[in-house]
Every structure is written in structure tokens, then in C-alpha cells.
C-alpha positions in Angstrom: -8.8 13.0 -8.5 -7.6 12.3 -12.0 -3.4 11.3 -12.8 -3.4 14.6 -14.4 -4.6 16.6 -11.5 -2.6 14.6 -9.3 0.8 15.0 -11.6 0.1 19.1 -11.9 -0.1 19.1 -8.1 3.6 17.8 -7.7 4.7 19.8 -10.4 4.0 22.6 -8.4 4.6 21.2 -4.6 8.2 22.8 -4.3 9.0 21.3 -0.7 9.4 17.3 0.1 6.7 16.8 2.9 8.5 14.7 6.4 7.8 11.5 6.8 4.4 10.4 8.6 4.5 10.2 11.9 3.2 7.1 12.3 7.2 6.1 10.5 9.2 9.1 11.9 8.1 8.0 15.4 8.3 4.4 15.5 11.4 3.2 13.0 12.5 1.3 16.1 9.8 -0.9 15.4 11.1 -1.5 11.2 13.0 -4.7 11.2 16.6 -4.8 10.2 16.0 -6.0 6.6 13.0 -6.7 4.5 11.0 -5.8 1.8 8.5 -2.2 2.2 5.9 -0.8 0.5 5.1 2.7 0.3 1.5 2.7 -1.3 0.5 5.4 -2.6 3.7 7.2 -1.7 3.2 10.8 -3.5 6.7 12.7 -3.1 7.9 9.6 -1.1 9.0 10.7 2.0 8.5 7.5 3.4 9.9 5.9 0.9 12.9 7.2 1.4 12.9 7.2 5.3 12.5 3.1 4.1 15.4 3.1 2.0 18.4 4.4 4.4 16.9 2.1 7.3 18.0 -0.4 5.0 14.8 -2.1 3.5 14.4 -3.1 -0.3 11.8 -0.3 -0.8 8.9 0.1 -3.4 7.0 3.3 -3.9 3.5 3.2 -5.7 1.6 5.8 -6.8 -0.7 6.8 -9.5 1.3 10.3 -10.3 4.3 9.9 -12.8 5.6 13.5 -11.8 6.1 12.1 -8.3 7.7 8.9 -9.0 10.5 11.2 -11.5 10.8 13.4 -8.4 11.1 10.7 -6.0 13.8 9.4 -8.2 16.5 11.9 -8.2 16.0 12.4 -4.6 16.8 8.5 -4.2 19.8 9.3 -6.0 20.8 12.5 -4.7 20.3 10.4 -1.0 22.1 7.3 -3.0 19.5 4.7 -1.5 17.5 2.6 -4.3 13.9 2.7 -4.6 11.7 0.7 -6.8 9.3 3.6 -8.2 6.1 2.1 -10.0 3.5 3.9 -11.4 0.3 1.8 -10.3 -3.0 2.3 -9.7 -3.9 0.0 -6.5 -7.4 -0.5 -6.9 -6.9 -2.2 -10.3 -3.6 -3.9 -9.4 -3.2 -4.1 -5.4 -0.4 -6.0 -4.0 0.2 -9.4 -4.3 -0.6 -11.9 -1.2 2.8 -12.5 1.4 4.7 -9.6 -0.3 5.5 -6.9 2.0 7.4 -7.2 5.2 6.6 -3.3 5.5 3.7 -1.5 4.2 3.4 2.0 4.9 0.1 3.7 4.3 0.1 7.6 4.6 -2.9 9.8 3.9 -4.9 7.7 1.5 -8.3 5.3 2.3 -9.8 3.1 -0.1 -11.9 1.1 2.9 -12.4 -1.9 0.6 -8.7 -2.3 -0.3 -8.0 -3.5 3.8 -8.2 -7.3 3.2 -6.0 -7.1 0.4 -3.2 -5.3 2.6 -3.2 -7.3 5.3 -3.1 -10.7 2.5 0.1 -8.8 1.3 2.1 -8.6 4.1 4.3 -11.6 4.7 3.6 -13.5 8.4 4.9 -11.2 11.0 4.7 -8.2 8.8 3.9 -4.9 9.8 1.3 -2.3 9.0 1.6 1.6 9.5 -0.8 3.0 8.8 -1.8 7.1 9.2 -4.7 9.2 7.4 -7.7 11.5 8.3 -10.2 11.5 10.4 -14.1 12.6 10.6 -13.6 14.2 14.3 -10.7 17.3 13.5 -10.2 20.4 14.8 -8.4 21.9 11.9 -9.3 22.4 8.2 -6.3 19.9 7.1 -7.1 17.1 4.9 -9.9 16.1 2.6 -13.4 17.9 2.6 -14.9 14.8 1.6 -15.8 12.7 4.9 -15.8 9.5 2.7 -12.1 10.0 2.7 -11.8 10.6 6.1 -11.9 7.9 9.3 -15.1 7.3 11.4 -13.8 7.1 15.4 -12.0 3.8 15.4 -12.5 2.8 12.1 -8.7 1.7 11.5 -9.1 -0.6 14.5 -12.2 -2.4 13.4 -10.3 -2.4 9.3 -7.3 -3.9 10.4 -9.1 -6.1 13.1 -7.8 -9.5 11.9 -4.3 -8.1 13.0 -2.1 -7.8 16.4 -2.4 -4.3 17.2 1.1 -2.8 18.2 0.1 0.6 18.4 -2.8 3.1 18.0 -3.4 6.6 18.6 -6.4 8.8 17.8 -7.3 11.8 20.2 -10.0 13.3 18.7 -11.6 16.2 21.2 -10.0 15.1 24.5 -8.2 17.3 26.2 -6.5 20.6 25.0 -7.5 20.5 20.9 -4.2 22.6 20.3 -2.0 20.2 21.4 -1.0 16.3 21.0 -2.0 14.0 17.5 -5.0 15.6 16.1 -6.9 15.5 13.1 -5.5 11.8 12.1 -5.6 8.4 13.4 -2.4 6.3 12.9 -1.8 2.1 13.8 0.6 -0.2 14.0 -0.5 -3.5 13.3 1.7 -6.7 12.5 0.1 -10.3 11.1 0.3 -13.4 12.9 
């Protein structure tokens, strides 16, 4: 999807999304202080959720009407984020950056190494999007942008894995974590 589709879509999104779960349900496991990354942050929930735990927070994304957005609700919440307008696949992060870096519903597979090089040593991952196996009609159309069974686990392999949670078909569909896959991984 092009910036311009991208910055029409928040221009007409009226309501800031919550924070992913794989954030809302584990800040216990944020350290105290520390640098975060939301990548590819859109409205920046997560962002923000960063900012009043305390954390010098970035938010990246490729849509400028987000980052503006983003920004007066940093203000409004009087936390500071660092907004940058940044495409990642032609400038990722840099290597032993990122304490934190929080990942919500976007999957560029190829971009994996590079994340895990950015986090500083015993930084931590979380990481949430898509999945092929869903029983809903949420999320891309397009299965290249959505999981295989596992796949996170086998992406983020060359970290500790903290925790993990896909459910796929098991069990009653209407209920629990479905549709998404979500990890918690630190580096060694």
C-alpha cells in the first residue's frame, strides 16, 4: 500500500485503536527505563502505552497523517515521543538500539535479522500480527501478509522465547486469542 493510501486511511480512522495485546497484557514484563521502538506504529497506540511506562519511545511509520496525529495525542497525554517518518525496509534500525521493540500488525519476513541485531543485549521483542489459520475475516486478504502456524517462532529462533501464544482451531473458535499469533522474545 502506497504513503498516500496509507495517510487517507488515518485521515479518516476517527477512533485511536488499544494497544496490542501482546503490550496491554504483558507491561509487567517492560523494564523500568530504556529505549522502545514502535515500528511501524500507525496511530501509535503502543507508542504511547511506551511513553507513560516511562521508556524514551520512537514511533516509525511510513504515514505522515499518523505520526501529526500521534503527536498531539503525546501532548494532550504530556508523554514525549520521537515520531519519524521512515520507511523500514530502506532504513531499518540500527544494530544494539532498542531495549524495546514493539511490532503490531505488520510482516516484512526478511526484515527479522535485522530486529533482533537492533535490540541491545537483553532486549525484548513483542511481537503480534496475522495469521494464515483465522476464523474471522480480520486482517489482510493477502496470505503473504499473514503468519504460517509457528512461523514467528522459527523467525525469531535465535532468541529466548519469553512467551508465545497462537490457538489457531483448538477448542471453542469463539473464544480465547484467535486469528493472530503474538511472542515475546528477549536476546541473550
Amino acid at each position: 500500500m502506497s504513503s498516500i493510501k496509507w495517510n487517507n486511511r488515518y485521515q479518516t480512522t476517527t477512533d485511536m485503536p488499544s494497544p496490542c495485546h501482546v503490550v496491554a497484557a504483558y507491561t509487567h514484563l517492560l523494564p523500568a527505563n530504556g529505549t522502545a521502538l514502535d515500528l511501524a506504529c500507525g496511530l501509535g497506540a503502543n507508542a504511547l502505552l511506551l511513553a507513560r511506562h516511562g521508556l524514551e519511545t520512537h514511533a516509525w511509520d511510513y504515514a505522515q497523517t499518523a505520526l501529526e496525529r500521534l503527536q498531539r495525542d503525546a501532548e494532550t497525554q504530556q508523554v514525549q515521543i520521537h515520531t519519524q517518518i521512515r520507511d523500514v525496509l530502506i532504513e531499518p534500525p540500527s544494530p544494539a538500539t532498542f531495549d524495546v521493540i514493539v511490532v503490531c500488525h505488520f510482516l516484512y519476513r526478511n526484515l527479522a535479522p535485522t530486529l533482533i541485531q537492533a535490540l541491545k543485549p537483553k532486549g525484548l521483542l513483542f511481537y503480534q500480527t496475522f495469521t494464515r489459520t483465522c476464523v474471522s475475516n480480520c486482517g489482510p486478504k493477502n496470505p503473504d501478509f499473514r503468519l504460517k502456524d509457528n512461523e514467528l517462532l522459527r523467525l525469531f529462533s535465535d532468541l529466548q522465547i519469553v512467551v508465545y501464544r497462537e490457538e489457531g482451531y483448538i477448542g471453542e473458535i469463539t473464544e480465547g486469542f484467535r486469528d493472530e499469533a503474538l511472542l515475546i522474545a528477549q536476546k541473550s
